[in-house]
NUNUKE-208709 format. One record per residue (C-alpha): x, y, z. Coordinates in steps of 0.2 Angstrom, whole numbers, plus 5000, padded with zeros to 4 digits. Each point is the difference from the previous one (the first is absolute). Layout:
N
<site px="X" py="Y" pz="Z"/>
...
This chain:
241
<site px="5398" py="5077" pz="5620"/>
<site px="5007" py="5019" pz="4996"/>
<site px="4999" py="5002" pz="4981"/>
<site px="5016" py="5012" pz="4995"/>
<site px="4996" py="5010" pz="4986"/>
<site px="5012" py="5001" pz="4983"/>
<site px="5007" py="5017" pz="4997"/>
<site px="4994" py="5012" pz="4989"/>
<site px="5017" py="5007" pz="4999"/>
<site px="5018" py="4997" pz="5003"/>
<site px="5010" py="5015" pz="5006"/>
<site px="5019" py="4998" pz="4996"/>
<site px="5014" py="5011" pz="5008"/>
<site px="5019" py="4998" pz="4996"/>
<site px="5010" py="5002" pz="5017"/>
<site px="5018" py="5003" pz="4999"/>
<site px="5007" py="4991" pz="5015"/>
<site px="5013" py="5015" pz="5000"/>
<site px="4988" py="5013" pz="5007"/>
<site px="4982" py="4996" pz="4997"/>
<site px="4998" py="4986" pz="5013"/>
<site px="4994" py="5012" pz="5014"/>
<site px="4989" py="5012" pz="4986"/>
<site px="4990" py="4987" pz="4996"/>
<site px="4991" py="5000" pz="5015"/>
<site px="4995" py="5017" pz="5000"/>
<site px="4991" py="4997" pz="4983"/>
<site px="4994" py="4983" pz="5006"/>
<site px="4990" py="5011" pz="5015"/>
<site px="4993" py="5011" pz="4986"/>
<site px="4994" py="4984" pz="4990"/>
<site px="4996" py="4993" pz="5018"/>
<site px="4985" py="5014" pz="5000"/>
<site px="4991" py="4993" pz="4985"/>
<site px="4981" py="5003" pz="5004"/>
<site px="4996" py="4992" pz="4984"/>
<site px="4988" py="4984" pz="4995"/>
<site px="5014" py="4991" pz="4990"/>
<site px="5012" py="4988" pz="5004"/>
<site px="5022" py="5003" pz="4997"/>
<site px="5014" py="4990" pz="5002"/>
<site px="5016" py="5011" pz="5002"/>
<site px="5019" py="4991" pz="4992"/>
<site px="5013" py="5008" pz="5007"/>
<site px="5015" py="4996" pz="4988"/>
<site px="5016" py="5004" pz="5012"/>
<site px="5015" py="5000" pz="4988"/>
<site px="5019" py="5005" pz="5003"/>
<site px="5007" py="4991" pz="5011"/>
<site px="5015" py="4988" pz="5002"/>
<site px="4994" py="4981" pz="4998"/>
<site px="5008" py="4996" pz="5015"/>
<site px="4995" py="5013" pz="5012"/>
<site px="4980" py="5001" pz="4998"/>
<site px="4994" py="5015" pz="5011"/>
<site px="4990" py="4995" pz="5016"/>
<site px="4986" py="5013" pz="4996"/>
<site px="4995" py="4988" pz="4987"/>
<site px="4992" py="4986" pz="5011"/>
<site px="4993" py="5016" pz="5009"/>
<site px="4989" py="5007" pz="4982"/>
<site px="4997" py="4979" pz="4998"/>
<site px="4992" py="5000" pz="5016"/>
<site px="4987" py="5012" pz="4995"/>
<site px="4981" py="4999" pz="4996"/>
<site px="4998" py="4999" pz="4981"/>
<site px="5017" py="5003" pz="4996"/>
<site px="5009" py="4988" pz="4988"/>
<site px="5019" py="5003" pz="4998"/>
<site px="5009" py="4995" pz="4987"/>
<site px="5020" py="5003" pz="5006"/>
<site px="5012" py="4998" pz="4987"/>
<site px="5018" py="5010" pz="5001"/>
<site px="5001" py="5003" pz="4982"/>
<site px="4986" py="5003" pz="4988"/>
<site px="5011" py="5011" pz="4988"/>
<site px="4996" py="4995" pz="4979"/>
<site px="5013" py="5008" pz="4987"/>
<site px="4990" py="5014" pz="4992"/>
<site px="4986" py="5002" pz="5014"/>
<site px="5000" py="5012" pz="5012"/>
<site px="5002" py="4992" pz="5017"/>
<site px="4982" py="5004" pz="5008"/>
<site px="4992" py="4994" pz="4984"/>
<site px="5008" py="4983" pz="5001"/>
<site px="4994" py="4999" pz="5016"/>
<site px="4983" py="5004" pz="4997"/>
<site px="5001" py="4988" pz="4985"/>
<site px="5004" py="4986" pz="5013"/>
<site px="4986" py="5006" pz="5014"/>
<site px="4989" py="4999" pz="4985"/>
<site px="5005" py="4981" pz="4997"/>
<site px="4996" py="4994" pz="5019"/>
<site px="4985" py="5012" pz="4999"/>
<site px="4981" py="4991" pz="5003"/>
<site px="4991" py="5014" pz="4988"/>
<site px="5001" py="5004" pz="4983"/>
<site px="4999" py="5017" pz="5008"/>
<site px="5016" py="5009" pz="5007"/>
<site px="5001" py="5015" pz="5008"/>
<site px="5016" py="5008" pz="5002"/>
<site px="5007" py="5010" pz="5014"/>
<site px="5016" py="5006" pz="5007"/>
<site px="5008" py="4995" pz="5019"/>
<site px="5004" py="5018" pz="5002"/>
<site px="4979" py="5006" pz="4996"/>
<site px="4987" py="5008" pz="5010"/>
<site px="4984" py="4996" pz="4994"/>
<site px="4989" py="5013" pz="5009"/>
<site px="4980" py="4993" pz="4996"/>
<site px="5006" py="4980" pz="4995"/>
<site px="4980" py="4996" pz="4999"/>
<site px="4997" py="5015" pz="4986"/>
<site px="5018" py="4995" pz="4991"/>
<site px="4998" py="4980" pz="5000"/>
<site px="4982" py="5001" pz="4996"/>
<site px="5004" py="5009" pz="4984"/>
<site px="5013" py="4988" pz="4997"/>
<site px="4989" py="4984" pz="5001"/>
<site px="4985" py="5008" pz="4991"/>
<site px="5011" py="5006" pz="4985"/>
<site px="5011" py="4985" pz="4997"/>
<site px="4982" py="4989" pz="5002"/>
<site px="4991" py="5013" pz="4987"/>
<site px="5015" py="4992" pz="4988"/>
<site px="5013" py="5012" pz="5000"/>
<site px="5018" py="4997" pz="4997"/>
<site px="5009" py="5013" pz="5010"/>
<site px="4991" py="5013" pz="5013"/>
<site px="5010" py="5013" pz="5008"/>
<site px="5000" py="5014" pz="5012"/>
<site px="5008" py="5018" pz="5006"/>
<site px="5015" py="4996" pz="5009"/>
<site px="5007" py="5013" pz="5011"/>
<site px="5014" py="5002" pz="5015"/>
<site px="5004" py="4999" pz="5018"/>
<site px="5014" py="5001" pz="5011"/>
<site px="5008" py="5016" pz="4986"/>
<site px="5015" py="5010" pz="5008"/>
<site px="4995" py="5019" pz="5001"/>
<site px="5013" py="5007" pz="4985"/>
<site px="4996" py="5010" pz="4985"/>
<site px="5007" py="4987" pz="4989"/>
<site px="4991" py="4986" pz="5004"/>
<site px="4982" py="5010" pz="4999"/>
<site px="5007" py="5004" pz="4982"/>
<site px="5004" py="4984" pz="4995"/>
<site px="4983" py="4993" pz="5005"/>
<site px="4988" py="5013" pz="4992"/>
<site px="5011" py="4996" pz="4983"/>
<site px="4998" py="4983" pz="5004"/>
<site px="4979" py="5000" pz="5001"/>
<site px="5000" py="5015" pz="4987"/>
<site px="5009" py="4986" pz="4988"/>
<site px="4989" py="4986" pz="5006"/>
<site px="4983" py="5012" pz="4996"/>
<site px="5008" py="5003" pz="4983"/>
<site px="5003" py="4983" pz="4995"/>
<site px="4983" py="4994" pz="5005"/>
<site px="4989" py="5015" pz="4996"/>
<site px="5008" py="5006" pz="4985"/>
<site px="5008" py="4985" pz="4992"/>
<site px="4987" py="4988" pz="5007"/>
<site px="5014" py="4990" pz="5006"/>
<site px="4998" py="4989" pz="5015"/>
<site px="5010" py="5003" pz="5015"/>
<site px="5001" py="4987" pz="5009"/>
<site px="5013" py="4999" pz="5015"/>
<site px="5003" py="4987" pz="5013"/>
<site px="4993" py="5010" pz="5017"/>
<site px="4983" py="4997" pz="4992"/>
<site px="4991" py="4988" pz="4985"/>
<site px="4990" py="4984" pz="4998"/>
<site px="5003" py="4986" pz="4987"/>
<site px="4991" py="4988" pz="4990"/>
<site px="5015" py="4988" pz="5003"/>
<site px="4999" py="4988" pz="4986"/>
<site px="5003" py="5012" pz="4992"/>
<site px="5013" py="5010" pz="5008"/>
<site px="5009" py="4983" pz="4999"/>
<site px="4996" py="5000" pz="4982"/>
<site px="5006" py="5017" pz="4996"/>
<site px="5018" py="4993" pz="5013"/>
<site px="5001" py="4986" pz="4990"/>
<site px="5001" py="5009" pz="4983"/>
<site px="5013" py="5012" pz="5008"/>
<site px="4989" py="5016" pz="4999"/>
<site px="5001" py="5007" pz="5016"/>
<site px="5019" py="5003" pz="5007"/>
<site px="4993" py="5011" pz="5015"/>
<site px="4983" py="5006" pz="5009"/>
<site px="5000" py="5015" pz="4987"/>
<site px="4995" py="4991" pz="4986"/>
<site px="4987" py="4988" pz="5008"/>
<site px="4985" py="5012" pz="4995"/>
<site px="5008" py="5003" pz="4982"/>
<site px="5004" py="4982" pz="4995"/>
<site px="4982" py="4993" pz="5007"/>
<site px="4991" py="5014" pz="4988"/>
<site px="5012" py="4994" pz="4984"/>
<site px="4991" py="4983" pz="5003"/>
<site px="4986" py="5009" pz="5001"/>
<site px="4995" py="4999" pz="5019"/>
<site px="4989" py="5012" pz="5008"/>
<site px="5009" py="5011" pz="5012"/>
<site px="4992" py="5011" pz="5011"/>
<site px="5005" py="5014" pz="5012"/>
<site px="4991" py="5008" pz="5017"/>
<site px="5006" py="5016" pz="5005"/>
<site px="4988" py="5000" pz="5015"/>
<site px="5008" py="5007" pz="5014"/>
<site px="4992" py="4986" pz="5010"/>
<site px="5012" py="4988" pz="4990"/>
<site px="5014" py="5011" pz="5003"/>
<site px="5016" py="4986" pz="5006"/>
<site px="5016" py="5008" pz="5008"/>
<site px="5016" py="4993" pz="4995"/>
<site px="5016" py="5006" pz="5011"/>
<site px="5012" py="5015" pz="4993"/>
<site px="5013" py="4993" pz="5013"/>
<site px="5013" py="5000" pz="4984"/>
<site px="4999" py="5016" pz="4995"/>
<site px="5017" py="5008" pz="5007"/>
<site px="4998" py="5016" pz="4992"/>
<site px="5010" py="5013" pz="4993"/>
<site px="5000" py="5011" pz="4983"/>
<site px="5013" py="4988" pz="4991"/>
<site px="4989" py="4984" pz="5004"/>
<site px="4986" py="5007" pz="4994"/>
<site px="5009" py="5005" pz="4983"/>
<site px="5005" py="4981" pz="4999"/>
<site px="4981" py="4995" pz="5003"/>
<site px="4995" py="5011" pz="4987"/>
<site px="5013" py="4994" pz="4985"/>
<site px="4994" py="4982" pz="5006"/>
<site px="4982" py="5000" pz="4998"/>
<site px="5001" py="5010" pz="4984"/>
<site px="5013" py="4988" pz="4992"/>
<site px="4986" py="4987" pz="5007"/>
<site px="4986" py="5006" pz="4993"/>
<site px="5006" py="5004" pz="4983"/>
């Protein structure tokens, strides 16, 4: 008799049905080249789509190898940003106390050095672990390059400087009792204040800036253009204050 192993981990990825349901299998691939000795389970949470008009890819993801899907056309809470609700419901239908969250649209470039840090962090106790996110797939235009060296330059602040986490939602791992904790008190609205609002209850967060850890999220929405980038700008410092 084969003896299947539980997972040390569950990895959870919000899909928007919209335009996600062909990126996931790239970053599936890169998961796919885990040389690792532990064991995942990946829930795919495929959201926004019409009740009555469920995509065919769907039964395509459900027919993978260690891939659990969790298909529901709306996951949308009033005050949560959309991906965190559906995180909060992979979390739900998880196997583990351990989540580790990634984006459909990711590259992982070295799963086994990223996921092994995941697991062995979140094991050692710790309430939220993170790492450097970075970008792929940028347009070549002077704004956009602006726009993200302001956008990491802010990011190094808050964390070096201010010793605030910055967590985002290409890249972190969860305790998630409490994360459903911290979801059920109504402290965290977005992906942004995950890594503040597990410290307030007095979690250990912890970062890697390894480059071996290093997860690439798309840039396939950044448009461009002087005026945008102004917008950007007003936004994340109304944000932050």
């Amino acid at each position: 008799m084969t003896v299947v192993s539980a997972p040390d981990a569950s990895i959870v990825v919000p899909v928007n049905a919209q335009g996600d349901l062909e990126n996931v299998l790239t970053l599936l691939d890169d998961l796919g080249r885990y040389a690792g000795p532990h064991e995942f389970e990946t829930v795919l949470v495929v959201n926004n789509f019409a009740q009555e008009r469920r995509p065919p890819e769907i039964a395509a993801l459900e027919a993978l190898e260690g891939v659990r899907v969790l298909a529901v056309p709306s996951v949308r809470e009033r005050g949560v940003a959309v991906a965190l609700s559906a995180r909060i419901a992979g979390m739900r239908e998880a196997a583990t106390p351990y989540a580790i969250h990634l984006d459909a649209d990711c590259r992982v470039p070295d799963p086994t050095s990223l996921l092994d840090w995941y697991v062995h962090r979140l094991h050692c106790g710790d309430g939220v672990a993170y790492t450097r996110v970075r970008y792929h797939s940028v347009r070549r235009r002077p704004s956009i390059y602006a726009r993200i060296a302001i956008h990491h330059a802010a990011r190094w602040s808050k964390r070096v400087l201010l010793r605030i986490p910055t967590t985002r939602g290409g890249s972190y791992a969860v305790h998630v009792p409490m994360l459903l904790r911290l979801h059920a008190e109504g402290l965290v609205a977005d992906e942004m204040n995950v890594g503040p609002a597990a410290r307030s209850r007095g979690a250990r967060v912890v970062y890697s800036g390894d480059r071996r850890m290093v997860v690439r999220t798309s840039g396939r929405m950044f448009a461009g253009g002087w005026w945008k980038l102004w917008r950007y700008l007003r936004y994340r410092l109304r944000y932050n204050v």
